[in-house]
N, C-alpha and C positions, 0 to 999 in steps of 0.2 A: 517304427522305433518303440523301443520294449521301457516303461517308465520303471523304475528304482524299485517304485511298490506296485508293480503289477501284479505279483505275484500272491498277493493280500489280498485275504478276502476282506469285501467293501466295506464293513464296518471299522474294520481294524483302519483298513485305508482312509476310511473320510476324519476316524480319530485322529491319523499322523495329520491330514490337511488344516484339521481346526486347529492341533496344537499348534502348529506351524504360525497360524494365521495368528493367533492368540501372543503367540511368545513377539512375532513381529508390529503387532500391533501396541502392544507394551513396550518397545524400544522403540516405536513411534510417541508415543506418548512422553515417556523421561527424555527423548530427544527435544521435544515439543513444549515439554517443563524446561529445558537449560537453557534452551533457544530465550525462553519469555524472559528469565530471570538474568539473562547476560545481557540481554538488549534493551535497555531505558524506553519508560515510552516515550513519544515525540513531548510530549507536555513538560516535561523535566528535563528532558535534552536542552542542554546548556548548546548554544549556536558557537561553532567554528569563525574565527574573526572574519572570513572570509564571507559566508552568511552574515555577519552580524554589520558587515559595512555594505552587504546588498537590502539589509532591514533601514538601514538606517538613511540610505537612499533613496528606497520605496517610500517611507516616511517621510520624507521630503518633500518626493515628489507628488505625494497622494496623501497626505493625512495618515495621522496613528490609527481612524476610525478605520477604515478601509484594506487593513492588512489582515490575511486570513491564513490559518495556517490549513497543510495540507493533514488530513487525517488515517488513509492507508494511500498506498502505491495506485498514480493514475499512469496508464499507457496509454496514449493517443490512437485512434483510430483511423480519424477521419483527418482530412489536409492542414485546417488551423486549429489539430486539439495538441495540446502540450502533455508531454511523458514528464510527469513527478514523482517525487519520494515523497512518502513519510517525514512529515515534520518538516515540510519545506513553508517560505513565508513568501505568497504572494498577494500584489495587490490587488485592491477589487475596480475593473475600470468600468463594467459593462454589467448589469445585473440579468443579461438576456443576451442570446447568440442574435446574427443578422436575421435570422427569419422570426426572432422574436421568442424563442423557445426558453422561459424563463428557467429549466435547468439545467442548461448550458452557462456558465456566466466567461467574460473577457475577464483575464485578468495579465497581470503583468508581474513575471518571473525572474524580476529584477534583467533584462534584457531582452530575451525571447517572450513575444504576447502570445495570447493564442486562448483556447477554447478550455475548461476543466468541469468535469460536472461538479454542480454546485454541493452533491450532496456529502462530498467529501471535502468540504471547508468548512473549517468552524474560525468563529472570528478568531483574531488572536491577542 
């Protein structure tokens, strides 16, 4: 197959490739700025009443000390790790998985328990 700029000699050619890269790379970036600037971070996200009466149950059930909120996107891997979002609030049940791996911790996702690494919890 014969490409568009074959017919370029290579300098000219790796110029069309960098502009290319250059011009996409910059409509990465102001994509990348609107993305930040439309989306709240989790810390000033105001909770959905729906979250907000699974906080208020977690609280209950576990103390105010013990709720942590989620800081980027966890996807589970393994059989009891739990898949989160950003800015979700679970509680803290277990500071260590079963074999004792203190950056695994239990916690409880207002229903579903299950495994999240620690290091994407900050208290909340």
């Amino acid at each position: 197959p014969q490409m568009p700029h074959g017919h370029m000699p290579l300098p000219s050619f790796w110029k069309v490739v960098e502009d290319t890269l250059q011009q996409s790379n910059a409509q990465l970036r102001t994509f990348c700025q609107t993305f930040e600037t439309v989306t709240p971070s989790p810390v000033t996200q105001p909770l959905n009443p729906a979250e907000e009466r699974k906080v208020l149950s977690l609280v209950s059930k576990h103390g105010p000390d013990r709720l942590y909120q989620v800081t980027s996107n966890i996807s589970g891997s393994k059989d009891m790790d739990l898949t989160l979002l950003r800015g979700q609030i679970v509680a803290l049940l277990q500071s260590a998985d079963t074999k004792g791996n203190t950056s695994r911790w239990l916690v409880d996702a207002g229903g579903p328990r299950g495994f999240v690494p620690a290091a994407k919890l900050q208290p909340y």
